[in-house]
N, C-alpha and C positions, 0 to 999 in steps of 0.2 A: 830646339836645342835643349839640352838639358839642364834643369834646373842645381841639380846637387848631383853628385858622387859619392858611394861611400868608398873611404879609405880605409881597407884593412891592416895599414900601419903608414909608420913616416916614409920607410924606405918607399914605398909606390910615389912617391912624390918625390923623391930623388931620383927615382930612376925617369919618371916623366922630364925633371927639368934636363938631368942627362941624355935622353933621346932627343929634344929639342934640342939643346946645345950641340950634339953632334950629328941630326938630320936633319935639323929645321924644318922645315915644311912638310918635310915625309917623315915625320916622328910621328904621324899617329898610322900611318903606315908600317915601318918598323915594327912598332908595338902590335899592331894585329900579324904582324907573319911572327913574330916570338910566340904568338897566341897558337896561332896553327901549327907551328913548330912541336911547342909542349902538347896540344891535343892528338897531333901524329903519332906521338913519343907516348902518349895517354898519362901523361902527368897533368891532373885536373886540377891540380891544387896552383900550378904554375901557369896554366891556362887564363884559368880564371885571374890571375895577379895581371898578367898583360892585356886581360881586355878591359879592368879598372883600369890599367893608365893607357890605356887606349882614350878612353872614355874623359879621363882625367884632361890630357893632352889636347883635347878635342874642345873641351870646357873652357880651359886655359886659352886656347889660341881664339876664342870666340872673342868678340870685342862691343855684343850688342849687351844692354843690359835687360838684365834678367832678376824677377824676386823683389822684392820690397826696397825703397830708395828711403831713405831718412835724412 
Protein backbone atom coordinates (compact mmCIF):
# COMPACT_ATOMS: atom_id res chain seq x y z
CA UNK A 1 0.00 0.00 0.00
CA UNK A 2 0.95 3.29 -0.26
CA UNK A 3 2.59 5.09 2.04
CA UNK A 4 1.70 8.97 1.18
CA UNK A 5 -0.01 10.86 -1.69
CA UNK A 6 0.57 14.02 -2.91
CA UNK A 7 -2.25 16.27 -3.14
CA UNK A 8 -2.29 18.80 -5.65
CA UNK A 9 -4.89 20.91 -3.83
CA UNK A 10 -7.88 20.51 -1.31
CA UNK A 11 -10.54 20.03 -3.94
CA UNK A 12 -8.80 16.32 -4.75
CA UNK A 13 -9.90 15.46 -1.25
CA UNK A 14 -13.29 16.67 -1.73
CA UNK A 15 -13.80 15.05 -4.60
CA UNK A 16 -12.32 11.73 -3.06
CA UNK A 17 -14.68 12.01 0.06
CA UNK A 18 -17.53 12.70 -2.66
CA UNK A 19 -16.93 9.64 -4.69
CA UNK A 20 -16.88 7.45 -1.60
CA UNK A 21 -20.10 9.04 -0.32
CA UNK A 22 -21.74 8.49 -3.52
CA UNK A 23 -20.00 4.93 -4.78
CA UNK A 24 -18.65 3.48 -1.70
CA UNK A 25 -16.71 0.69 -2.64
CA UNK A 26 -16.38 1.55 -6.26
CA UNK A 27 -14.96 5.09 -5.66
CA UNK A 28 -11.77 4.14 -6.43
CA UNK A 29 -13.21 2.75 -9.44
CA UNK A 30 -15.07 5.74 -10.54
CA UNK A 31 -11.99 7.77 -10.16
CA UNK A 32 -9.87 5.55 -12.49
CA UNK A 33 -12.62 5.44 -15.44
CA UNK A 34 -12.75 9.73 -14.87
CA UNK A 35 -9.03 9.06 -15.34
CA UNK A 36 -9.50 7.24 -18.75
CA UNK A 37 -12.23 9.27 -19.60
CA UNK A 38 -9.90 12.64 -19.45
CA UNK A 39 -6.92 10.58 -21.07
CA UNK A 40 -9.37 9.55 -24.18
CA UNK A 41 -10.40 13.29 -24.22
CA UNK A 42 -6.27 13.92 -23.90
CA UNK A 43 -6.80 16.34 -21.17
CA UNK A 44 -3.68 15.32 -19.02
CA UNK A 45 -4.00 17.76 -16.58
CA UNK A 46 -7.47 16.18 -15.45
CA UNK A 47 -6.06 12.64 -15.87
CA UNK A 48 -3.54 13.07 -13.77
CA UNK A 49 -6.21 14.86 -10.96
CA UNK A 50 -8.31 11.46 -10.87
CA UNK A 51 -5.60 8.97 -10.64
CA UNK A 52 -4.29 11.20 -7.32
CA UNK A 53 -7.67 10.47 -5.95
CA UNK A 54 -7.65 7.36 -7.28
CA UNK A 55 -4.85 6.79 -5.21
CA UNK A 56 -6.11 9.16 -2.51
CA UNK A 57 -9.38 6.90 -2.15
CA UNK A 58 -7.38 3.84 -2.02
CA UNK A 59 -5.20 5.09 0.98
CA UNK A 60 -8.15 6.33 2.69
CA UNK A 61 -10.21 2.93 2.56
CA UNK A 62 -6.95 0.98 3.76
CA UNK A 63 -7.36 0.28 7.34
CA UNK A 64 -3.89 -1.41 8.06
CA UNK A 65 -1.31 0.95 9.59
CA UNK A 66 1.29 2.40 7.82
CA UNK A 67 4.50 4.88 8.74
CA UNK A 68 5.70 5.80 11.98
CA UNK A 69 3.22 5.14 15.23
CA UNK A 70 3.88 7.71 18.34
Amino acid sequence: MLNYVTLPDRAALADAKDLIARFGDYAGTEAALRADKSRALGNVVHFCKWRQVERLIAMLRDESTSGTLH
